[in-house]
N, CA, C and O of each residue as an XYZ file, in Angstrom:
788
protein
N      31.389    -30.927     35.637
C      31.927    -29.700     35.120
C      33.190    -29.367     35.897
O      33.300    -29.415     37.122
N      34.356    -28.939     34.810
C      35.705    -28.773     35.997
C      35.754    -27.269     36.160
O      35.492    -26.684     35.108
N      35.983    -26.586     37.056
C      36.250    -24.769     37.382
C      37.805    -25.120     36.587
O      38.554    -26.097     36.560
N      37.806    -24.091     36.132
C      38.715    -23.549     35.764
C      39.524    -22.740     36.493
O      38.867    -22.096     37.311
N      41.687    -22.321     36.550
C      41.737    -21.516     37.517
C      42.370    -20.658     36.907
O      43.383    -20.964     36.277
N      41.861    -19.275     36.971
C      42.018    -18.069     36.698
C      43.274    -17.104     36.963
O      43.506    -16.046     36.377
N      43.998    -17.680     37.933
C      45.240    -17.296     38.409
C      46.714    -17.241     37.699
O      47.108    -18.127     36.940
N      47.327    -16.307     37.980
C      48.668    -16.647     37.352
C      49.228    -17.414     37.850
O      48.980    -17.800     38.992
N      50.581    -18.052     36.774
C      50.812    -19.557     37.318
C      52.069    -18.675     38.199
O      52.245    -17.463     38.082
N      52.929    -19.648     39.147
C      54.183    -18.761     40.173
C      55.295    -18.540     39.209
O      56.091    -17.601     39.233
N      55.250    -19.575     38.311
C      56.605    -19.176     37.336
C      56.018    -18.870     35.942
O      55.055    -19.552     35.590
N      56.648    -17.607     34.836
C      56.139    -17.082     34.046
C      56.347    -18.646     32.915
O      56.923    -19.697     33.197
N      55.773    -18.330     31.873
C      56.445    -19.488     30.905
C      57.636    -20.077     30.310
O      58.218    -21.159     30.236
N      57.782    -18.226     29.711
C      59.057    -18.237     29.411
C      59.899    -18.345     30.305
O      61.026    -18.175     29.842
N      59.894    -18.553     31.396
C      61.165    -18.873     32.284
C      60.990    -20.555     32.118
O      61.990    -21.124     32.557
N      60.230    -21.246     31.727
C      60.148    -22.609     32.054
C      61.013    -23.217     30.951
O      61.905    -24.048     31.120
N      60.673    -22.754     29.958
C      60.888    -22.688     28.455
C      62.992    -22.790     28.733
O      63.887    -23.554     28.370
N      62.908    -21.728     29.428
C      64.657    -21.485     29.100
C      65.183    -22.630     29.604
O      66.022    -23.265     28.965
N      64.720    -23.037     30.871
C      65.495    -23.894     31.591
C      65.619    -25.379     30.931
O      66.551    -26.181     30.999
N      64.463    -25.464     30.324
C      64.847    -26.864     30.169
C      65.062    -26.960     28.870
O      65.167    -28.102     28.422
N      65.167    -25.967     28.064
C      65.571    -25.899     26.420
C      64.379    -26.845     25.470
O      64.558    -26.975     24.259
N      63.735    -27.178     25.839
C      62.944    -27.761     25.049
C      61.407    -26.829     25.034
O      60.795    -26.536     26.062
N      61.004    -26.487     23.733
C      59.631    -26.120     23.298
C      58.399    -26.878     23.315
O      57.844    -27.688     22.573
N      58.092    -26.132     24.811
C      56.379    -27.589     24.697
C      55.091    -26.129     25.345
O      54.915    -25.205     26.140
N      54.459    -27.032     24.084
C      53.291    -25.892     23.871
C      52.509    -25.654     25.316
O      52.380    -26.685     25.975
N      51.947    -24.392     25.924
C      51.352    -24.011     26.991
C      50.088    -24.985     27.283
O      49.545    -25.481     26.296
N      49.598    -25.282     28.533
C      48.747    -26.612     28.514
C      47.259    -25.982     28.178
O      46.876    -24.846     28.461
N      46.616    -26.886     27.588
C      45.368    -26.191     27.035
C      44.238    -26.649     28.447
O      44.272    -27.649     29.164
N      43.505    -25.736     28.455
C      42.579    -25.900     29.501
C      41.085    -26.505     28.707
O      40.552    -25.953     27.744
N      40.742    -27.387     29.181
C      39.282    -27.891     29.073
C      38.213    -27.689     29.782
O      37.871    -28.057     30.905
N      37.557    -26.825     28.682
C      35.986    -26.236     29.340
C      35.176    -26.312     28.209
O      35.370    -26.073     27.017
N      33.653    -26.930     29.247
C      32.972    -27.624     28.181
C      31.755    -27.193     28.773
O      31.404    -27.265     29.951
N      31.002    -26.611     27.514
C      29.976    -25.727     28.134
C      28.424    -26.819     28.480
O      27.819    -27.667     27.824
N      28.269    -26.234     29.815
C      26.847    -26.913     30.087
C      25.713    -27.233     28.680
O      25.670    -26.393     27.782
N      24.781    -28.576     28.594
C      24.089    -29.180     27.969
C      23.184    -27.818     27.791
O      22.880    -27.170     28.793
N      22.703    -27.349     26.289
C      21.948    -26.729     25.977
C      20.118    -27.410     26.480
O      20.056    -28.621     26.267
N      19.355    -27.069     26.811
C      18.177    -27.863     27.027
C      16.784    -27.047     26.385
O      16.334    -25.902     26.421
N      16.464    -28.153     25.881
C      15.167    -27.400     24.975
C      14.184    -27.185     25.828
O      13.830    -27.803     26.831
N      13.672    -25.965     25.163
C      12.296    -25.214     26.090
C      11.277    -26.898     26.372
O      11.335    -27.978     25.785
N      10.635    -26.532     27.242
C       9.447    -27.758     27.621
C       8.390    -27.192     26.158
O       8.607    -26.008     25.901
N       7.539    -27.732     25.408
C       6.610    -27.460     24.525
C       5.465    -28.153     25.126
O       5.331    -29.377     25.142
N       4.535    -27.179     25.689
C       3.051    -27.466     25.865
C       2.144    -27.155     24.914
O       1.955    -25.968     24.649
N       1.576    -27.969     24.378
C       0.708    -28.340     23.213
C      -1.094    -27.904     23.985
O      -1.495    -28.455     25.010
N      -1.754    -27.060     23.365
C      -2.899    -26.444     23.633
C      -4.127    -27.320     22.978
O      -3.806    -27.694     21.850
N      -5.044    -27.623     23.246
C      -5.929    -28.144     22.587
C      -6.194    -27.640     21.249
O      -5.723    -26.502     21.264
N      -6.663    -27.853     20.162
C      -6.911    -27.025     19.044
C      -8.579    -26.697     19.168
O      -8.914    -25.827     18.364
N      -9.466    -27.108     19.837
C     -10.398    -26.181     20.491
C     -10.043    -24.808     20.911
O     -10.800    -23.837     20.891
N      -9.021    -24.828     21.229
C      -8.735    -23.290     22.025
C      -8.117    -22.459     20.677
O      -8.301    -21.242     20.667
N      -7.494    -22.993     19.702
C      -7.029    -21.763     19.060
C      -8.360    -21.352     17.781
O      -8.236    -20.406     17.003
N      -9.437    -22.179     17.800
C     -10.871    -21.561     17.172
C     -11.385    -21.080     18.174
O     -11.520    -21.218     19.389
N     -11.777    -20.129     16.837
C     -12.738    -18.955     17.363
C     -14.117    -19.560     18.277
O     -13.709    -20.578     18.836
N     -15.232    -19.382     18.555
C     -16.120    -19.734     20.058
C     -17.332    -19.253     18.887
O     -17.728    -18.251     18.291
N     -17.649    -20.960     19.043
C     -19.373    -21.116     18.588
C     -20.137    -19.526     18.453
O     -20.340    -18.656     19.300
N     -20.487    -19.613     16.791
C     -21.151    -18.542     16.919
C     -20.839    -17.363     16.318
O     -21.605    -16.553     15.797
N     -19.190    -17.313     16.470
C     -18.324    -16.101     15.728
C     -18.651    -15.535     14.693
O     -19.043    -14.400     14.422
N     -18.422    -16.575     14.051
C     -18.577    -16.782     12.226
C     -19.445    -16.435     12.002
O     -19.492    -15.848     10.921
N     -21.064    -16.545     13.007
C     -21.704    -16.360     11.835
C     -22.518    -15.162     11.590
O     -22.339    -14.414     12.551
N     -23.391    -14.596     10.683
C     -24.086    -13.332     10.538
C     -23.695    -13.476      9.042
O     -23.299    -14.435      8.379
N     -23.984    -11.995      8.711
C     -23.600    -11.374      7.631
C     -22.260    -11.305      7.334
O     -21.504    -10.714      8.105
N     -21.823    -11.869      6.241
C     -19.877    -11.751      5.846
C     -19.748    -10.729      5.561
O     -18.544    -10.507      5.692
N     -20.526     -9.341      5.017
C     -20.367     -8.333      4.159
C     -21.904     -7.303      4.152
O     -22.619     -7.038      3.186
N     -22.021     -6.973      5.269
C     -23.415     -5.963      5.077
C     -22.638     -4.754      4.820
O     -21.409     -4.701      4.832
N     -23.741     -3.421      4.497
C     -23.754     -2.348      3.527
C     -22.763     -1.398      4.126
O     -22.248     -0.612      3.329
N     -22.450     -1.334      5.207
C     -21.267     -0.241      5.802
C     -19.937     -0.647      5.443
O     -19.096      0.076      4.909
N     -19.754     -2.281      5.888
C     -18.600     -3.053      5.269
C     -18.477     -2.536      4.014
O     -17.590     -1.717      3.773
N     -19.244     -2.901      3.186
C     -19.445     -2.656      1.099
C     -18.701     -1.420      0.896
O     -17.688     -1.273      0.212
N     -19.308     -0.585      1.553
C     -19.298      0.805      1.296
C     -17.735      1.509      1.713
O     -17.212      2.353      0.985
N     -16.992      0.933      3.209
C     -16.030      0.587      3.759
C     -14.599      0.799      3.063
O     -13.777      1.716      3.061
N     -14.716     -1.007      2.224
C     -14.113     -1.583      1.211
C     -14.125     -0.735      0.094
O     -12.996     -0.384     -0.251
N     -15.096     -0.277     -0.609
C     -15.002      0.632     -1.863
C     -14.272      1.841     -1.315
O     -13.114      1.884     -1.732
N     -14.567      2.737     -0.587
C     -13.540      3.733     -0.131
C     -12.527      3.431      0.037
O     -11.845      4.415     -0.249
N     -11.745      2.445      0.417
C     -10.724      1.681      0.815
C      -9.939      1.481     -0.610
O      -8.736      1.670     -0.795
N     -11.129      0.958     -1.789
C     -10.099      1.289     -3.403
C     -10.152      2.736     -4.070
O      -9.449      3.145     -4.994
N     -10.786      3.162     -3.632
C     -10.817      4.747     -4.121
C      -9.767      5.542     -3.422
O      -9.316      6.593     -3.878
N      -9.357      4.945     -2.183
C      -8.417      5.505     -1.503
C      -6.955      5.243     -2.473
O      -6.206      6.128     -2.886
N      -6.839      3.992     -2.649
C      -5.373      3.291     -2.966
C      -5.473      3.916     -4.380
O      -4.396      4.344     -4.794
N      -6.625      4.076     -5.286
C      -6.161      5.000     -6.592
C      -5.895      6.480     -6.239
O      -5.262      7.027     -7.142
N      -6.155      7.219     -5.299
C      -5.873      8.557     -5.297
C      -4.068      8.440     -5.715
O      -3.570      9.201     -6.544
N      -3.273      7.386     -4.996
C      -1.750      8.532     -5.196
C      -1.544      7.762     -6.886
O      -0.741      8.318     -7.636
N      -2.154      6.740     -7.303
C      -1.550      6.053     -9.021
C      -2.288      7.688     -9.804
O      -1.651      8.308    -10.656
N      -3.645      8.136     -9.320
C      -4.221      9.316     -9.893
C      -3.400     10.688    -10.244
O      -3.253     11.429    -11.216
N      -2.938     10.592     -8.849
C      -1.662     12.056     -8.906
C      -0.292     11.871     -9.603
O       0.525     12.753     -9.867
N      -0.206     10.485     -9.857
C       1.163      9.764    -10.361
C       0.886     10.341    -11.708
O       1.472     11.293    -12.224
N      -0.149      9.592    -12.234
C      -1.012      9.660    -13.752
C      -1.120     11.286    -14.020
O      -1.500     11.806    -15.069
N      -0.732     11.906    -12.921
C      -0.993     13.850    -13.444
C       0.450     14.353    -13.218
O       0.611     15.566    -13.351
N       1.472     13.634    -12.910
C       2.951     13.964    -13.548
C       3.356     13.473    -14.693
O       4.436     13.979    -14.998
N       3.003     12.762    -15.418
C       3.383     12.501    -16.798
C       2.948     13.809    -17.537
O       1.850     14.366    -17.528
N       4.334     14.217    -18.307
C       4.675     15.608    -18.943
C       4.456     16.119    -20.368
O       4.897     17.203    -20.749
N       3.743     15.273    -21.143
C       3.337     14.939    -22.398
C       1.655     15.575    -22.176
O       0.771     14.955    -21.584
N       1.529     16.653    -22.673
C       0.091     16.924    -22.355
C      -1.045     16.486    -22.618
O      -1.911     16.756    -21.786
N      -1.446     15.694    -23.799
C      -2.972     14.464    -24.181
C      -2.234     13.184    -23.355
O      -3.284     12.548    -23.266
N      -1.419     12.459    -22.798
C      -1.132     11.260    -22.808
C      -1.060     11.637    -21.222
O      -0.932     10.584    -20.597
N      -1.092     12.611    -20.468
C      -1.257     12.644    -18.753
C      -2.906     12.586    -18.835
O      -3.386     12.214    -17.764
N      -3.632     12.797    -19.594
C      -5.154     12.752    -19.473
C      -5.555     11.435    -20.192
O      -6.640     10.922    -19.922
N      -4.907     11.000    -20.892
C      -5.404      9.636    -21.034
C      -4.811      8.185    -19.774
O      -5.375      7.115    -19.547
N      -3.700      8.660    -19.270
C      -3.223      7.652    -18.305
C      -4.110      7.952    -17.262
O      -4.386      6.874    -16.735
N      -4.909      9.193    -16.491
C      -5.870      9.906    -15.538
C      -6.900      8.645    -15.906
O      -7.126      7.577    -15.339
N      -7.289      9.114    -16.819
C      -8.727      7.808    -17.447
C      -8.187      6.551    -17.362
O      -9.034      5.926    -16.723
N      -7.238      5.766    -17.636
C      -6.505      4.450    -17.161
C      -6.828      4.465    -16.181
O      -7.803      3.743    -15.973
N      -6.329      5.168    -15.091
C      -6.398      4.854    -13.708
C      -7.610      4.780    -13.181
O      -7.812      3.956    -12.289
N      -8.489      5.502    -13.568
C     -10.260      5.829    -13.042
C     -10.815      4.651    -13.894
O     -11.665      3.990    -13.296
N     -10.498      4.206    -15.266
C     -11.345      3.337    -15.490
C     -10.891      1.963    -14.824
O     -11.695      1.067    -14.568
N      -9.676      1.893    -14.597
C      -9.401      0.192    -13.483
C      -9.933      0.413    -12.086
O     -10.365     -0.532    -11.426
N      -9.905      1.735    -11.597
C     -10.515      1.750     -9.999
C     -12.255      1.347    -10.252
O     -12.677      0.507     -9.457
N     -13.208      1.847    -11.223
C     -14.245      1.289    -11.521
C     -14.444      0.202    -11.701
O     -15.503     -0.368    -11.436
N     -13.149     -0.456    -12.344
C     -13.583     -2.012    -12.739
C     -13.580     -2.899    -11.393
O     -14.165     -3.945    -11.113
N     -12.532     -1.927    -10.537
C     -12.544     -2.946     -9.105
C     -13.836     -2.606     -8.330
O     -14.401     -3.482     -7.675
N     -14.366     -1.192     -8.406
C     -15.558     -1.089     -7.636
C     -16.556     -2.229     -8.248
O     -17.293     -2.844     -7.477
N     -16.563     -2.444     -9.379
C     -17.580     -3.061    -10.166
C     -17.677     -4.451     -9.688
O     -18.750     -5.048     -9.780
N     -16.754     -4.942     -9.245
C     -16.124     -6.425     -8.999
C     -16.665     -6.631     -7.295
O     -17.200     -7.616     -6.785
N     -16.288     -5.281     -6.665
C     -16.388     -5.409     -5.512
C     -17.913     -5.413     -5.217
O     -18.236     -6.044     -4.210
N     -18.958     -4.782     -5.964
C     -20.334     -4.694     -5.856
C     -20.875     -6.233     -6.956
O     -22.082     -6.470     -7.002
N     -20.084     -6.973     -7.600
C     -20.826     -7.796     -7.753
C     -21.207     -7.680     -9.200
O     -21.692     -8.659     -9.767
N     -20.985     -6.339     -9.954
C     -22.285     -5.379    -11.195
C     -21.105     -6.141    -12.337
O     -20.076     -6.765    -12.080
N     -21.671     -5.833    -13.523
C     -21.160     -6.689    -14.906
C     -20.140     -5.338    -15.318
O     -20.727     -4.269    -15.145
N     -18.870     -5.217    -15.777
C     -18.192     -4.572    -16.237
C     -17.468     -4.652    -17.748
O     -16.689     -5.543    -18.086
N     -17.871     -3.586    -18.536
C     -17.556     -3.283    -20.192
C     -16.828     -2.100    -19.974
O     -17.272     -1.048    -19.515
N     -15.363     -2.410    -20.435
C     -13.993     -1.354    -20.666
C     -14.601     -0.366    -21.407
O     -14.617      0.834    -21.132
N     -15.183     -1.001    -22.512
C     -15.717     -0.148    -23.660
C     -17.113      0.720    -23.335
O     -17.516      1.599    -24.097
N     -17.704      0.395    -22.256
C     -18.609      1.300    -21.867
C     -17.950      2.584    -20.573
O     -18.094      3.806    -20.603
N     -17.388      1.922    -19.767
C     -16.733      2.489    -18.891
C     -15.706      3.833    -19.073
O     -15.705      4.790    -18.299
N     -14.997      3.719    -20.041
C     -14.168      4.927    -20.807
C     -14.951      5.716    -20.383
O     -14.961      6.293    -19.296
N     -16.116      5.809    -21.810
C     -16.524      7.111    -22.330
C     -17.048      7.648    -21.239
O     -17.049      8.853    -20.985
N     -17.595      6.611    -20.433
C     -18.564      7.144    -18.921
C     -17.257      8.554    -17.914
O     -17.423      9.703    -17.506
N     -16.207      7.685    -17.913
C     -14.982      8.829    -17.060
C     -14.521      9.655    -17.673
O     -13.961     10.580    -17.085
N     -14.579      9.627    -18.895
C     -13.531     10.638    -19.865
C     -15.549     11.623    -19.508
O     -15.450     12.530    -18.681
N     -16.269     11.519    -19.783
C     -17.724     12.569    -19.386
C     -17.681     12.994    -18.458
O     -17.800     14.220    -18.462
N     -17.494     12.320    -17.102
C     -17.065     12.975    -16.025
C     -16.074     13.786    -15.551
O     -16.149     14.397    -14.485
N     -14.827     13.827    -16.565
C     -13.771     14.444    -15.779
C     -14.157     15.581    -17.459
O     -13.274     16.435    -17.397
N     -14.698     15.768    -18.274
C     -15.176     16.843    -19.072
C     -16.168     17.546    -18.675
O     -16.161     18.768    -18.822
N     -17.243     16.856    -18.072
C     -18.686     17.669    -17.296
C     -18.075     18.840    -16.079
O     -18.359     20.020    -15.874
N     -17.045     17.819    -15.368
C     -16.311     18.703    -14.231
C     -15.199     19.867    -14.910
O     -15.045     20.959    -14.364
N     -14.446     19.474    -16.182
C     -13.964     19.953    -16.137
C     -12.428     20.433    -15.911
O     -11.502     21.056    -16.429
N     -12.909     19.538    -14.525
C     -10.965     19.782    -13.888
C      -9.795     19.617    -14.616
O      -8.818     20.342    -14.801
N     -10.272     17.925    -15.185
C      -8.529     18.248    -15.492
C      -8.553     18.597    -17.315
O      -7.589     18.238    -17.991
N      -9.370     19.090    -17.760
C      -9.537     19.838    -19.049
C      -8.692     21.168    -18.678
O      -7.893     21.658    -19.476
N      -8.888     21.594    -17.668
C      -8.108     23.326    -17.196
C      -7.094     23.247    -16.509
O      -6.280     24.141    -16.274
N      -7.098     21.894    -16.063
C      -5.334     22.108    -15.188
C      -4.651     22.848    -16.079
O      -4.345     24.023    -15.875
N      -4.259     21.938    -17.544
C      -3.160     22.057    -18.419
C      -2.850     23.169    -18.488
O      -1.714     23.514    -18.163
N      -3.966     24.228    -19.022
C      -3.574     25.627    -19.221
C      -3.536     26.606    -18.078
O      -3.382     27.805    -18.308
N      -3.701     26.038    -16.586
C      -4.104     26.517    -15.569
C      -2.452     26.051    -15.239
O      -2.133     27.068    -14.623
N      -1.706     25.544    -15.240
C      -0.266     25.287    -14.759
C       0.538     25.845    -15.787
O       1.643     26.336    -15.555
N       0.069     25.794    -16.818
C       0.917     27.023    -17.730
C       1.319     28.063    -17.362
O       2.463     28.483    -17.187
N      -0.191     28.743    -17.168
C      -0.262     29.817    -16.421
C       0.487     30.215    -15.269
O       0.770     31.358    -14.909
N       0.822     28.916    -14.642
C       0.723     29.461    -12.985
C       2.589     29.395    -13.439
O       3.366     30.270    -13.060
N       3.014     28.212    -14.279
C       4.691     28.410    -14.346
C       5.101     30.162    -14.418
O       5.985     30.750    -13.794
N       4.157     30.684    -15.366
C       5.107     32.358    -15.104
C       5.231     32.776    -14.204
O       6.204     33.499    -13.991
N       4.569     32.591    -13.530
C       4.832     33.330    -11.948
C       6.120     32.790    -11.263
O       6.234     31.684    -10.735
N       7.225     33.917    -11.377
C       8.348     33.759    -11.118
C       8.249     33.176     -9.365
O       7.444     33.456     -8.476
N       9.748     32.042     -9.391
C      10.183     31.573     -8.468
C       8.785     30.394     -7.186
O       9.254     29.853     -6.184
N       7.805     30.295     -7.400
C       6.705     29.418     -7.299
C       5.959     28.914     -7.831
O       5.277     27.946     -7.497
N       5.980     29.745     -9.138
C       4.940     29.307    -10.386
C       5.536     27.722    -10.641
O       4.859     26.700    -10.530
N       6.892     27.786    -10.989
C       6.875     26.186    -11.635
C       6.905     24.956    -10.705
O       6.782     23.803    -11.119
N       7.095     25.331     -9.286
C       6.149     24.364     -8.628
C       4.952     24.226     -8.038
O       4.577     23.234     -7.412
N       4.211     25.440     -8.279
C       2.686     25.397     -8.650
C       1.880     25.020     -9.253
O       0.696     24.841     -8.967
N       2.713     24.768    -10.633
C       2.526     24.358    -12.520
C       2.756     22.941    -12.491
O       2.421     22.299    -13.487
N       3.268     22.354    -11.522
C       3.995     21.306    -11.438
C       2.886     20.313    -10.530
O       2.319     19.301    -10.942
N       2.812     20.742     -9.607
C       1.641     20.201     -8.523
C      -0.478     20.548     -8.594
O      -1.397     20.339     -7.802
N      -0.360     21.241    -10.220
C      -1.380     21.227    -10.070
C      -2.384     20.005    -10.843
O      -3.392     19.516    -10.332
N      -1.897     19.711    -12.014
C      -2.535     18.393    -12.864
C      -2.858     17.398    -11.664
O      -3.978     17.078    -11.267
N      -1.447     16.923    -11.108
C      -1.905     15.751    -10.242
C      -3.002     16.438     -9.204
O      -4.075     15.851     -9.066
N      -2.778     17.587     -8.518
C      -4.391     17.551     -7.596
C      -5.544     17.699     -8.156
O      -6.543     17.475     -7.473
N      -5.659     18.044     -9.309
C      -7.130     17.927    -10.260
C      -7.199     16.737    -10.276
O      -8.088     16.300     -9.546
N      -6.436     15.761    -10.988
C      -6.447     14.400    -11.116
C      -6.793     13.307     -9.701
O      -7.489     12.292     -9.653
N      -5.917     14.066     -8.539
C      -6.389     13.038     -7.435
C      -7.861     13.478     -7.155
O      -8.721     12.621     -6.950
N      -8.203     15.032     -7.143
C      -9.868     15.404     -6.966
C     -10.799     14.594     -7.592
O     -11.605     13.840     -7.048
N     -10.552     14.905     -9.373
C     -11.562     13.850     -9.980
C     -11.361     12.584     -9.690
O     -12.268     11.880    -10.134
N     -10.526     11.996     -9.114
C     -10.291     10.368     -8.684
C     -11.388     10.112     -8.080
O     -12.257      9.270     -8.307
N     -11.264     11.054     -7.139
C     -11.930     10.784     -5.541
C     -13.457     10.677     -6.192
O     -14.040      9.598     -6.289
N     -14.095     12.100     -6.679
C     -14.960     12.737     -6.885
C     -15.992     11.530     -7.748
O     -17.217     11.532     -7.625
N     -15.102     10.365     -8.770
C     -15.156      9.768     -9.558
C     -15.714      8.130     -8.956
O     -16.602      7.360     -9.322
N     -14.789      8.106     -7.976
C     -14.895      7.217     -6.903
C     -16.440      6.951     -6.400
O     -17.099      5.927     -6.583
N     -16.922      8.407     -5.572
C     -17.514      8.512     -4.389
C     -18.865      8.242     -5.654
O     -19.623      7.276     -5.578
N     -18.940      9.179     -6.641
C     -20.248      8.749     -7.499
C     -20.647      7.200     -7.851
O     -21.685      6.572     -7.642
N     -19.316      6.809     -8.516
C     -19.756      5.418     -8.480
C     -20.311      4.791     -7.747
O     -21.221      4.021     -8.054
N     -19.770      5.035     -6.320
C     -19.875      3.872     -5.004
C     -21.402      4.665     -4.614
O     -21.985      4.122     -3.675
N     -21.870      5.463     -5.014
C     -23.441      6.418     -4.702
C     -23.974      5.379     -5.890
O     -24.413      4.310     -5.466
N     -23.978      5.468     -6.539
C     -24.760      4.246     -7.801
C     -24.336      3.237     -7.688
O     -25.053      2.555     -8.419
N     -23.415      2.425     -7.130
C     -23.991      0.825     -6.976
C     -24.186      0.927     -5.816
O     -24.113     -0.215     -5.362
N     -24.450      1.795     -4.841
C     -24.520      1.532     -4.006
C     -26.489      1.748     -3.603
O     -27.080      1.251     -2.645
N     -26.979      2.483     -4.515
C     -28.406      2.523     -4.678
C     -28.896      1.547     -5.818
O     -29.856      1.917     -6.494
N     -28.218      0.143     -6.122
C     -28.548     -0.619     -6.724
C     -28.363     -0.216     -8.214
O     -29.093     -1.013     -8.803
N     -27.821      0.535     -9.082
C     -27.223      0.322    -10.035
C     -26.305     -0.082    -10.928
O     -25.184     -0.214    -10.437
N     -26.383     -0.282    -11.877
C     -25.185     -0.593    -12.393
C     -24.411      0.311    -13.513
O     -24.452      1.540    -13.564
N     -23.771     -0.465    -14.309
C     -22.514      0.253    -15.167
C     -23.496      0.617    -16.939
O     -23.090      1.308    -17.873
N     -24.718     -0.095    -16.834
C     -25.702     -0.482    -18.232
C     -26.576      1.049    -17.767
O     -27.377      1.314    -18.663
N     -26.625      2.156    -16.555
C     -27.675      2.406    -16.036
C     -26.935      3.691    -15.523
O     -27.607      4.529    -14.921
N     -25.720      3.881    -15.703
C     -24.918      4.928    -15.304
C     -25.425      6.009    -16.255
O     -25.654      5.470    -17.338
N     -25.696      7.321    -16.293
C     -25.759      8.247    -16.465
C     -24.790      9.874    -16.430
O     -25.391     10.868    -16.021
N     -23.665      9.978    -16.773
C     -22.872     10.773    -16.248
C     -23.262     12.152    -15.884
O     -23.040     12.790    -14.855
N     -23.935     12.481    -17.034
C     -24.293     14.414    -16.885
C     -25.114     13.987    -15.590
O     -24.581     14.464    -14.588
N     -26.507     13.062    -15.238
C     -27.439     12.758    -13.940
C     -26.336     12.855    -12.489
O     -26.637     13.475    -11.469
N     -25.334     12.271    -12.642
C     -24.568     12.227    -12.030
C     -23.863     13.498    -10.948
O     -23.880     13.793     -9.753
N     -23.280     13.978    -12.201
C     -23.099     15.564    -11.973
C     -24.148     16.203    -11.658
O     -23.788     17.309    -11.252
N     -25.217     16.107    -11.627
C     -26.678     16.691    -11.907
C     -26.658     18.208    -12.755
O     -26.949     19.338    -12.363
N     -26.267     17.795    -13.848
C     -26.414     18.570    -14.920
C     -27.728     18.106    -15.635
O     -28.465     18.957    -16.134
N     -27.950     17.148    -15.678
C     -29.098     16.863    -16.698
C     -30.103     16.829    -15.963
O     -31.215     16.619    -16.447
């Protein structure tokens, strides 16, 4: 490796330049950077990056896990639920509500293992969110609340979707209470549910 020298030279350039009338380019300095060197790579046994006799095994999925996981999709439909209660078209925000509750069922259904019919499943949520109620009264319950000058229309505005995320939840937690006491979707009962009947 050569040092380089950092110093000014005793005579400027341009003075060199004049004297001898001829143009010769300033001398280029050569510096050449030290050899890059690759890290050392120590290679680990692949014993060591598995897990230790034994880990694995047990139960893949006992009843707290189950139960866990289903809250876990009842969770992720609450904000598509409140989404489904800003659409501004008043029958077609209560039918997208039921979209959303009847696919979060189909995943609970999947996740417990139980046989799932679209065509049974509807009528089962559209009963539940009529037995309750809720979002049957938002509509005219945010009507209402728009007159109320200067808060009403974002009162009117924010109330469909929290009926809608309530019955989500509410919709949710029943299901995951019936497959979770060994039923299924052939065996659902809605008004029992509610315990109306």
């Amino acid at each position: 490796m050569q040092a380089i020298n950092l110093e000014a030279p005793s005579r400027p350039a341009a003075a060199t330049r004049r004297s001898s009338g001829v143009k010769s380019a300033p001398p280029k300095a050569s510096f050449k950077a030290p050899p890059k060197k690759r890290p050392a790579v120590v290679a680990e046994p692949l014993s060591a990056l598995l897990p230790a006799d034994g880990a694995l095994e047990g139960p893949i999925l006992d009843a707290s896990t189950l139960e866990d996981r289903a809250t876990k999709i009842v969770r992720a439909y609450l904000g598509w639920s409140s989404a489904a209660g800003l659409v501004p078209i008043p029958w077609l925000d209560f039918a997208v509500i039921v979209g959303v509750q009847v696919k979060m069922v189909e995943e609970l259904a999947k996740l417990y293992d139980k046989p799932f019919d679209n065509r049974t499943v509807r009528p089962m949520v559209v009963a539940l969110l009529s037995v309750s109620g809720g979002c049957l009264l938002a509509g005219p319950v945010a009507q209402l609340l728009k007159a109320v000058p200067v808060v009403g229309p974002v009162a009117g505005l924010l109330t469909l979707p929290a009926f809608a995320t309530a019955s989500c939840w509410a919709t949710g937690q029943i299901f995951i209470r019936h497959f979770e006491s060994g039923g299924s979707i052939h065996d659902f009962s809605p008004a029992a549910a509610m315990g109306v009947a």
